[in-house]
C-alpha positions in Angstrom: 154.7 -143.6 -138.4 152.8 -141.5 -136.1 154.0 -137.7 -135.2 156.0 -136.7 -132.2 152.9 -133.7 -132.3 150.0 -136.5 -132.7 151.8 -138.6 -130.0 151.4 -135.3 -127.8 147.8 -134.8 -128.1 146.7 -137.3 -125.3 149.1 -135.6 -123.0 148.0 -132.7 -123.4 144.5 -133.7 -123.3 145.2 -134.9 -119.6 146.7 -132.2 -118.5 144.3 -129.8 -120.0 141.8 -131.9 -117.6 143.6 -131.4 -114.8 143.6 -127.8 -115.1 140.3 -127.9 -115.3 139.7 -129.9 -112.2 142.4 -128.0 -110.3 140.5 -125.0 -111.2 137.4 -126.4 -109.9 138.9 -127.7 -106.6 140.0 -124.2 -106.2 136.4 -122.5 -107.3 135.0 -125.1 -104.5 137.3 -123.7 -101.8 136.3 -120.3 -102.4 133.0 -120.6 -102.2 133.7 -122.3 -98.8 135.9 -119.7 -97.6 132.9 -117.4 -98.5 130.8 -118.8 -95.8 133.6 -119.7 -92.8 137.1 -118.7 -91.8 139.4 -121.5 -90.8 139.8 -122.4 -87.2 142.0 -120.0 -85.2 143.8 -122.0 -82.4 144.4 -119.8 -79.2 144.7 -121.0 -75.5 142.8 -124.3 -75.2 140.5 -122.9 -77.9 139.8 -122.5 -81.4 137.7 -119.7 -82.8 136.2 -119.3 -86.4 133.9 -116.8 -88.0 130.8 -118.2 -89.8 128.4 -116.4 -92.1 125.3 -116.8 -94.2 121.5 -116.1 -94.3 119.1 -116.9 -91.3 116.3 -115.9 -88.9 112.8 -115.5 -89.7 113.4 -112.9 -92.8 115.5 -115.5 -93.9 115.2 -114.7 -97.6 117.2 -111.6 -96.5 118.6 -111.6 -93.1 122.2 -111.4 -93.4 123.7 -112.8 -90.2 127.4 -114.4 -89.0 128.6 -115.9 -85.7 131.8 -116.1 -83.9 132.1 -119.8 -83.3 134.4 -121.2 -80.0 135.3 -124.3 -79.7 137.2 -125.2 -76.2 138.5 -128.0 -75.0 136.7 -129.8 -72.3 137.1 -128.7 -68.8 137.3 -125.1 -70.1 134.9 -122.4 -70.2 133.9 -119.0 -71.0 132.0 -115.9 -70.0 128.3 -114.0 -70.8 128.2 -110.6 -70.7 127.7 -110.7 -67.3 130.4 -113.0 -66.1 129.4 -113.4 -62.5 131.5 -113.4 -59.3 135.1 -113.5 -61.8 136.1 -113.6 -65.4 135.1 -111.6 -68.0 133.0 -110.1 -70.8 133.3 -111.2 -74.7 134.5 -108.0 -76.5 133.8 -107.7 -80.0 135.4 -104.6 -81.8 134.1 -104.4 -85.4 136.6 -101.7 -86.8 138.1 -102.1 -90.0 134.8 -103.8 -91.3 133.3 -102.2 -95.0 129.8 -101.5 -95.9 129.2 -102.4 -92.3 126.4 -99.6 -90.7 126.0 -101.7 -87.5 126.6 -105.7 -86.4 124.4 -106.7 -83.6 126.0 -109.7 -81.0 123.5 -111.7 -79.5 124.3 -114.2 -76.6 123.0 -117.5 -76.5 120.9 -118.3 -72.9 124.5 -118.8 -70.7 124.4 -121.6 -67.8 126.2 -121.2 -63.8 129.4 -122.8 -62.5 130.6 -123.3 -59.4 134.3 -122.7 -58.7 136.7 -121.8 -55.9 136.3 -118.1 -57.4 132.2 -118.2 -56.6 129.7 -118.6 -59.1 130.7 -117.9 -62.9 128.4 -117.4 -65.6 129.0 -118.5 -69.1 129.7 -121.5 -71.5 131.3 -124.8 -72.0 132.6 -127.0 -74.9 131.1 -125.0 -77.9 129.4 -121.7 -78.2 128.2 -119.9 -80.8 127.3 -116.0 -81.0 124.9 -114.8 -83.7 125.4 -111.3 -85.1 122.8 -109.4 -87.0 124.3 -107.8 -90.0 123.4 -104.3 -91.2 125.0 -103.3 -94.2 125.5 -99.6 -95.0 124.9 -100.4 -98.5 122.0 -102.8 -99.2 122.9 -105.2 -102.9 126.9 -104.5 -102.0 129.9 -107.3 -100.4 130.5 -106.7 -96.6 134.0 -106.8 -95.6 133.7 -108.1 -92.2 136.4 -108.0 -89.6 136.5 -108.6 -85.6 138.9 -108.4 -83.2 137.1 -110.9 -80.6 138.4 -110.9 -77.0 137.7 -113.7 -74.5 138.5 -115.1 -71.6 139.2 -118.4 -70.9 139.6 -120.4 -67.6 139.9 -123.7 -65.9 141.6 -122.9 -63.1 142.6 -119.0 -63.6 141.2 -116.9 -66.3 143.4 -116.3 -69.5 142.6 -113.1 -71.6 142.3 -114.0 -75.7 142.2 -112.1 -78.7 141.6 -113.2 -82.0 141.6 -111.1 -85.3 139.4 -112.7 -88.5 138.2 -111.4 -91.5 135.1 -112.7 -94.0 134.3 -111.1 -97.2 130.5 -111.8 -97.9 129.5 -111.3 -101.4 126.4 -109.2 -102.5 124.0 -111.8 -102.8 124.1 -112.6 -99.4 124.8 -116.4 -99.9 123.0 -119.5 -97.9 126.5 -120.2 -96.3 126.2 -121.8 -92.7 122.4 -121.5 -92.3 121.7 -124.5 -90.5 124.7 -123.8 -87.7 123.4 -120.3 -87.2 120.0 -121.5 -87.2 120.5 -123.9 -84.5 122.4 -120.5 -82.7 119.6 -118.3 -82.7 117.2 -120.5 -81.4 119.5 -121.0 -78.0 119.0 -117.0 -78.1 116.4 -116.3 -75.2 113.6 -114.8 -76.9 112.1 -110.9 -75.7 109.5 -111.7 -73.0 105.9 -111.1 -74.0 102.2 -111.8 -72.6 101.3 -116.1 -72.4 105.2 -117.0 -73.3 107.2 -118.9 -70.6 109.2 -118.8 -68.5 108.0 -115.3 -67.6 108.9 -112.9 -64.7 105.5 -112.4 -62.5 107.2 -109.7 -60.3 110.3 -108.0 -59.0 110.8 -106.8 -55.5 113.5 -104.1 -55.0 114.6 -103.2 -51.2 117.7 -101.6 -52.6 118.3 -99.7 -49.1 119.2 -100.5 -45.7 122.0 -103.0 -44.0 120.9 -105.6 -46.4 119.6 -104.6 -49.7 118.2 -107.1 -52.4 116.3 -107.8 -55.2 113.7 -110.6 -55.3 112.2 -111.7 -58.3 109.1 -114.1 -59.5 109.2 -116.2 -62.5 106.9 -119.2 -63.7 108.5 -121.8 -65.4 106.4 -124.6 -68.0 105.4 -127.3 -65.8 108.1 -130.3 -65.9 110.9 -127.5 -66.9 114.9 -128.8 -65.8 118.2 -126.5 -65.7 115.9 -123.4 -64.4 117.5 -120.3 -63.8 117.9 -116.4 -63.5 120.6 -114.6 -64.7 120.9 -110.8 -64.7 122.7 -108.3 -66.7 122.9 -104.6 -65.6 125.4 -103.4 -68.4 127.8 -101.1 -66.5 126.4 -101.6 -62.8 127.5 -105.0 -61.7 124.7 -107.4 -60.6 125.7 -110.5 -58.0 124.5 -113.7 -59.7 121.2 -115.0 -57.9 120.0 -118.1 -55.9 116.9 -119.9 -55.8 114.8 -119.5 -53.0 113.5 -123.4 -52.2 112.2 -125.8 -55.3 109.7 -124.9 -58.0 106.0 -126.1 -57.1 103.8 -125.5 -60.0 106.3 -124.4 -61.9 107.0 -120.7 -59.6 110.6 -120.4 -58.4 111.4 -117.2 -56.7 115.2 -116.0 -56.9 117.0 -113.5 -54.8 119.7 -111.4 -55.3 121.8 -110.5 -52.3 124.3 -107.4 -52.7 127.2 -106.9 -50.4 126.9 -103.1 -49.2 124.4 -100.1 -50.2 126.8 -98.7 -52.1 126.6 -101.8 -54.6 122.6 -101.5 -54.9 123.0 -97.9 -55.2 124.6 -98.4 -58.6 121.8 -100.2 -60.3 119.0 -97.4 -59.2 117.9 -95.6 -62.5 119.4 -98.4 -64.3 117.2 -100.9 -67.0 118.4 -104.1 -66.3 117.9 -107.7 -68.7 116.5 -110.6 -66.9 117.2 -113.6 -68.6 115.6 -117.2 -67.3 116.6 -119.9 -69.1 115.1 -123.9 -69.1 115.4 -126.7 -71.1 112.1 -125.6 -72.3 112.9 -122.2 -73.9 114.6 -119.0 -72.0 113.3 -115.7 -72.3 114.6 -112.0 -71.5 112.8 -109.2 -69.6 113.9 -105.8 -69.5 113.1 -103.6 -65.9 114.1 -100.5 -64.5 115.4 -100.6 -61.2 113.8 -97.3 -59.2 
């Protein structure tokens, strides 16, 4: 007659196995929370933090991206949020072996509401961040309070709190999602790459001060546009002037009193034209 211990052996066998493929199950979640938070729901929204290697020093550009997902009819703001709205905040404080994080916005399109003329994004947006550790070889522990506002029909303040700790090594994680994220990143403006600015007209005096500004455009270019960000000095989102022939499009910028140009004098401001053929960003000093 077979033992009561031999008759054990297969049950303990299985459950020895199952252990192990609990364990494993567990191991495999890990290394998926290493790379993405789960969602965050918040007002018609959900928000996640996503991190792993990308960029062109890819074999050691450390980089994550706060991903936000709205639902459709709803949209957010760029950094410049136009005639209402407002700026994404991202406060890094709390974060270890962080030296400095970098937030870059992807090139934003217009929208025309009842408020005027917002600037921003629908659907799904993702912001790259460049990651500087203070410690190069050590974990970052990375953790943002990201504000945002949200609107449809009024404009609803956010915040969201997430966390990520990234291991030493800098995994792969989401490469291919922050790939595709810093390519929608207008790229810094330089001699033979389009679209380009060809000139800026400044006539920031008198009853009706403005700025005009030239850009060309690649030939066949759709979705053309200018957008302007003067960090603290608010810039009035501006209008085409006509059609593009040849690919030129000239674009004004009309401000409502002297005191409102007066307030970008002295100040660098980012130029950002965007296409479905690439966007790019030019800095110039208003004088």
């Amino acid at each position: 007659m077979q033992s009561f211990c031999s008759q054990q052996r297969p049950l303990l066998s299985l459950l020895a196995l199952a252990a192990i493929l609990v364990c494993g199950a567990a191991d495999a979640t890990r290394g998926e929370a290493a790379s993405a938070t789960p969602w965050t729901a918040s007002t018609n929204s959900k928000v996640r933090l996503v991190a792993g290697k990308a960029g062109v020093e890819a074999a050691r550009a450390r980089v994550s991206g706060i991903q936000l997902r709205m639902d459709p009819g709803w949209k957010t703001y760029w950094r410049n949020p136009g005639d209402s709205g407002m700026p994404p905040e991202f406060d890094w404080t709390g974060s270890k072996n962080l030296k400095s994080a970098e937030v870059l916005y992807p090139a934003p399109r217009r929208f025309d509401d009842a408020g005027g003329v917002a600037v921003g994004y629908g659907d799904d947006v993702l912001f790259p961040v460049k990651l500087t550790p203070e410690h190069e070889g050590e974990p970052i522990e990375l953790k943002v309070a990201f504000t945002y506002g949200l609107c449809k029909d009024l404009c609803i303040p956010n915040e969201v709190n997430l966390s990520l700790d990234l291991p030493a090594d800098g995994e792969k994680g989401e490469a291919l999602l922050l790939e595709t994220a810093l390519a929608q990143v207008p790229k810094p403006a330089q001699a033979g790459l389009l679209p380009g600015v060809t000139g800026v007209e400044a006539k920031l005096d008198g009853d009706a001060p403005k700025l005009v500004v030239d850009a060309v455009f690649p030939q066949g270019a759709t979705g053309i546009d200018l957008f302007i960000d003067g960090g603290d000095a608010y810039v009035p989102v501006p209008k085409r002037l006509g059609e593009a022939q040849d690919g030129k499009q000239r674009f004004t910028v009309a401000f409502v009193s002297a005191e409102e140009a007066a307030a970008i004098k002295g100040k660098t401001l980012r130029l950002t034209l965007v296409s479905d053929q690439g966007s790019t960003e030019t800095l110039w000093k208003a004088n």
